[in-house]
C-alpha positions as CSV (number, residue, x, y, z in Angstrom):
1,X,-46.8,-40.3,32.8
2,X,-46.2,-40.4,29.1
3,X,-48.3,-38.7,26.7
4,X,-47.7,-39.3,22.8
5,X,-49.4,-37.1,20.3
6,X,-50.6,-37.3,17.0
7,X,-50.3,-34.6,14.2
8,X,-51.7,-36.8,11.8
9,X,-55.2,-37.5,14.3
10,X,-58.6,-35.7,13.7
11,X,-58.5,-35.0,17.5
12,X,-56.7,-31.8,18.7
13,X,-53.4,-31.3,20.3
14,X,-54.9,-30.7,23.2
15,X,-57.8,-32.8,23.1
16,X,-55.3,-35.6,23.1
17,X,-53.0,-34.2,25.8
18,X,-56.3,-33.9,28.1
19,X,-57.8,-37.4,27.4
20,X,-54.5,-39.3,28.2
21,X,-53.9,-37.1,31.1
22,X,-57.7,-38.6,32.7
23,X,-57.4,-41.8,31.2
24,X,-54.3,-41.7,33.7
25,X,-56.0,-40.6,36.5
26,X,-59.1,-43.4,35.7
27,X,-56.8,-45.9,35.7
28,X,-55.2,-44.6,38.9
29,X,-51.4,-44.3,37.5
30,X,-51.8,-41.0,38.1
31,X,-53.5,-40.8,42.7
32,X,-54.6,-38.0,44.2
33,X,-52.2,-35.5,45.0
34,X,-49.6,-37.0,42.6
35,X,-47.7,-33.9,40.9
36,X,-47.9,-33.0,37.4
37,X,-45.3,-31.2,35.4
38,X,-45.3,-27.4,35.4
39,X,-46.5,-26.2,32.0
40,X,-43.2,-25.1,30.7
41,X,-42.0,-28.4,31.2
42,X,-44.5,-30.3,30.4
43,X,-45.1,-28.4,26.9
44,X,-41.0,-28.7,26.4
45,X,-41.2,-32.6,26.9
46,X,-44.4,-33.3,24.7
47,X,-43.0,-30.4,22.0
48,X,-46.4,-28.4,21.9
49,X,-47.2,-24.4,23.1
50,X,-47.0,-23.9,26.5
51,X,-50.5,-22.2,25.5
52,X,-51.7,-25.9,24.7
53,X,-50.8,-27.0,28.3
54,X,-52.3,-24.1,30.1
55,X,-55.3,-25.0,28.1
56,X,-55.6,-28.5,29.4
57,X,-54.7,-27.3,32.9
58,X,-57.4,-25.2,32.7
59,X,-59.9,-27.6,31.7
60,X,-58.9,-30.2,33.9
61,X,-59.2,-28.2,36.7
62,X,-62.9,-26.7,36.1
63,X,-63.3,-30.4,35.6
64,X,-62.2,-31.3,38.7
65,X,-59.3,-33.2,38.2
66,X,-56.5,-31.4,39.4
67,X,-56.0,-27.9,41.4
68,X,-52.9,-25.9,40.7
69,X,-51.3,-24.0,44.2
70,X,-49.8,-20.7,42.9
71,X,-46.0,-20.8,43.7
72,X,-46.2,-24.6,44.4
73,X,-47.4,-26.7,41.2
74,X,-50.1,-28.4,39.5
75,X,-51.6,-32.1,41.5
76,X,-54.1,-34.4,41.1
77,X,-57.2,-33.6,42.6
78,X,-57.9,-35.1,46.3
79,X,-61.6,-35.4,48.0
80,X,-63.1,-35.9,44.7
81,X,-63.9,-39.0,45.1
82,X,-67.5,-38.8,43.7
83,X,-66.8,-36.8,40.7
84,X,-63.9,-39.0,39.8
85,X,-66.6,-42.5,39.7
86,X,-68.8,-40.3,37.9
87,X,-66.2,-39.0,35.2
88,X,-65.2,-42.9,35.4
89,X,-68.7,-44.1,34.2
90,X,-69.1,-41.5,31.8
91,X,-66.1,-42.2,30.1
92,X,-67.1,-46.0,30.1
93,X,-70.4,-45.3,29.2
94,X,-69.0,-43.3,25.9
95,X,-67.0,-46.1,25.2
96,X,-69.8,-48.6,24.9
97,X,-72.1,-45.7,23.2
98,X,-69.2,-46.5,20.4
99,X,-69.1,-50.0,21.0
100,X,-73.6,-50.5,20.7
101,X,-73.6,-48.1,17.4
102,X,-70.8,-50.1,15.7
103,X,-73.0,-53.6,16.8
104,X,-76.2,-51.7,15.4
105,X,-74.1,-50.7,12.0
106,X,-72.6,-53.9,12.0
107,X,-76.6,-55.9,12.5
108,X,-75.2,-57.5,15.7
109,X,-77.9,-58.7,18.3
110,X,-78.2,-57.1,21.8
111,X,-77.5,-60.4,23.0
112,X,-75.0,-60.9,20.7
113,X,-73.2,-58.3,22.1
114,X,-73.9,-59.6,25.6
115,X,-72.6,-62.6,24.9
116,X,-69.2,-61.2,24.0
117,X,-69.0,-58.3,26.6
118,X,-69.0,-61.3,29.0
119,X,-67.1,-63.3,27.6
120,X,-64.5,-60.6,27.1
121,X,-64.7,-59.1,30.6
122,X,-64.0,-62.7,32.1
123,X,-61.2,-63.3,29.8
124,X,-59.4,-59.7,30.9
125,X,-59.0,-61.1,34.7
């Protein structure tokens, strides 16, 4: 997995460090019960406070993500099947929440919009 960062981006450190880390697991290059990088690591190879990627850690795992094993490491979350489609359709559904408010700004027809979110979704196959 390969996380870039930003210093010049409105979005936090961390912020970014967590959203790449689930875009990973939504797009499955990251399965259940794959391993993630201890934190010292991890923070050494991305250059940020190992503070940062305790954070994240944290986050992701009251989230539901992953689970961290004392003594043994940090993994994607398994059996989570349900909260993983849900995070998956929430994350989709922010992502056209974007998409309708720039149409709206931008006076561009709910059909309109249609229109191209089909034609675009066939084109991607």
């Amino acid at each position: 997995m390969k996380v870039i960062i930003s210093n010049n981006s409105d979005v936090s450190l961390y912020q970014q460090i967590k959203d790449q880390i689930k875009d990973a697991i939504f797009k499955e290059e990251l399965k259940a019960g794959d391993p993630l990088p201890s934190i010292r690591s991890f923070a050494t190879d991305v250059k940020v406070s190992v503070l940062t990627i305790r954070r994240v850690y944290e986050e992701l795992e009251q989230e539901g993500f992953i689970t961290s094993q004392v003594g043994i490491g940090t993994f994607v979350a398994t059996g989570n099947l349900e909260i993983l489609r849900d995070s998956k359709r929430r994350y989709v559904e922010d992502k056209m929440q974007d998409m309708i408010k720039a149409a709206k700004a931008l006076n561009i027809s709910k059909e309109e919009l249609n229109a191209m979110m089909d034609i675009l979704y066939e084109e991607d196959n």
